[in-house]
C-alpha positions in Angstrom: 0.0 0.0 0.0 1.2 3.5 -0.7 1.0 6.4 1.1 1.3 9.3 -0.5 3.0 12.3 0.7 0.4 15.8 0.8 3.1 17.8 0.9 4.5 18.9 -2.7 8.2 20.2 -1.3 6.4 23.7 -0.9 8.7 26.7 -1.7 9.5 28.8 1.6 9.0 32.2 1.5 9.8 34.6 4.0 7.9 37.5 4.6 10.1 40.6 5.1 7.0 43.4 5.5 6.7 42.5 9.6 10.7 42.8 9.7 10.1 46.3 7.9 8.0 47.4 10.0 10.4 46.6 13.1 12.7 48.4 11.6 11.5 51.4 10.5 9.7 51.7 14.1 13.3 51.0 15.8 14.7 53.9 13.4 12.4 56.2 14.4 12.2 55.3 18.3 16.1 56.1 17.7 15.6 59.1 15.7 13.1 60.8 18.3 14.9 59.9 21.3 18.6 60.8 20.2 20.1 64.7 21.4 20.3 67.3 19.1 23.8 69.1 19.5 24.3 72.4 18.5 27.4 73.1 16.5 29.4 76.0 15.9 32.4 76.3 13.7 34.1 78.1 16.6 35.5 75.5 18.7 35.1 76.8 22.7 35.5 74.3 26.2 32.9 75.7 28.0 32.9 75.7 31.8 31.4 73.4 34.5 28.8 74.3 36.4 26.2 72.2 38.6 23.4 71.1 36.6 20.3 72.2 38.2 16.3 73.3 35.9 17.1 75.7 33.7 15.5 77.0 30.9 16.1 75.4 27.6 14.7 77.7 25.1 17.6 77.9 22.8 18.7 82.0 22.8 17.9 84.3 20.2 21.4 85.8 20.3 24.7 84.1 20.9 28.0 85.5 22.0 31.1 83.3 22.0 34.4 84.2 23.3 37.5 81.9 22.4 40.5 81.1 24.4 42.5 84.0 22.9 40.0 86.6 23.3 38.1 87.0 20.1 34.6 87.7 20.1 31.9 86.6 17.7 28.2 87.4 17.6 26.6 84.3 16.3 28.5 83.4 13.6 30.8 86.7 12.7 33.7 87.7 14.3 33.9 91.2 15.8 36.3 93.2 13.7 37.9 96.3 15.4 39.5 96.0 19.2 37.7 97.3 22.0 33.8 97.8 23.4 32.4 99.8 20.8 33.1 97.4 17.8 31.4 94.9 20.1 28.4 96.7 20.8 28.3 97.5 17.2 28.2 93.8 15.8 25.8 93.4 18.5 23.5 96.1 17.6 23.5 95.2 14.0 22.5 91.5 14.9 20.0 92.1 17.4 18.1 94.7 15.8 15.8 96.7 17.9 14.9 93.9 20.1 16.0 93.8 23.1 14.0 91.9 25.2 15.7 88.5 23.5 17.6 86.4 25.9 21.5 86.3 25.2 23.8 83.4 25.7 27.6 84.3 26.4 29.5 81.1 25.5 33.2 82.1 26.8 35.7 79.2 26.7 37.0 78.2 29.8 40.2 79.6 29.4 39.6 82.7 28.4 40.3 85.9 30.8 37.1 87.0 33.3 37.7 90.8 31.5 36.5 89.6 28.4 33.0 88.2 29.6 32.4 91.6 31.7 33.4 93.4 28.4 30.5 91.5 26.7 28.1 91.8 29.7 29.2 95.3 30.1 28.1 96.0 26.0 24.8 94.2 26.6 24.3 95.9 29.4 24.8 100.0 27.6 22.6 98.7 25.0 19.7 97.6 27.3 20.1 94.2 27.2 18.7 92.4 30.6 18.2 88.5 30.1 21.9 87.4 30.0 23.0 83.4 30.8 26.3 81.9 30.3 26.7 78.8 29.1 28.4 76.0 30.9 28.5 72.6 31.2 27.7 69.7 33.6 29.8 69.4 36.2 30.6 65.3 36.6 29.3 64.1 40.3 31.6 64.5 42.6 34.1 66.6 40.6 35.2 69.8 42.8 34.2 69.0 46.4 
């Protein structure tokens, strides 16, 4: 007596729409949840600070001072020595606003004169919601 066989050596397929799916839901759970970091083509080690709520509204205006005492107002660098050449870039970038919230991002290294320079232009052209950037102390650094 024979017994035949059902099966007729079926092809195997694999379906590669659920593994599609798993992945594009990994890439975007990766995508949403990664950090955004803000680049600059001016290169500054910013000082530690502890890290405590602040507000993280990005500023409208950004001041960076490097390690050798140049200044730039978002992207251009201040041209001329001295206050007045600062408060100039600073005027033309600003505009008349001047109820915007300013970041001074001063490299660690550079003298405490310069950053009171820049706080000290700000502050002749009216200029009242200063920060300064710094980052995150590691726990248990500086105690």
């Amino acid at each position: 007596m024979r017994i035949s066989n059902d099966r007729r050596g079926d092809d195997f397929e694999i379906n590669v729409i659920p593994l599609i799916d798993v992945l594009l839901t990994l890439l975007m759970f990766f995508v949403l949840t990664s950090t955004f970091v803000q680049h600059s083509r001016l290169k500054v080690t910013l000082p530690q600070a502890s890290s405590t709520d602040r507000d993280m509204n990005a500023p409208a205006l950004t001041i960076m001072i490097d390690r050798d005492g140049r200044f730039f107002v978002g992207s251009d660098e201040v041209m001329g020595g001295g206050i007045e050449a600062l408060k100039q870039t600073i005027a033309r970038h600003a505009g008349d606003s001047r109820e915007q919230s300013v970041a001074i991002r001063a490299d660690a290294m550079t003298p405490n004169q310069n950053v009171v320079t820049a706080m000290d232009a700000l502050g002749q052209l009216g200029f009242t919601r200063l920060s300064i950037a710094t980052t995150p102390s590691k726990p248990g650094a500086g105690q």
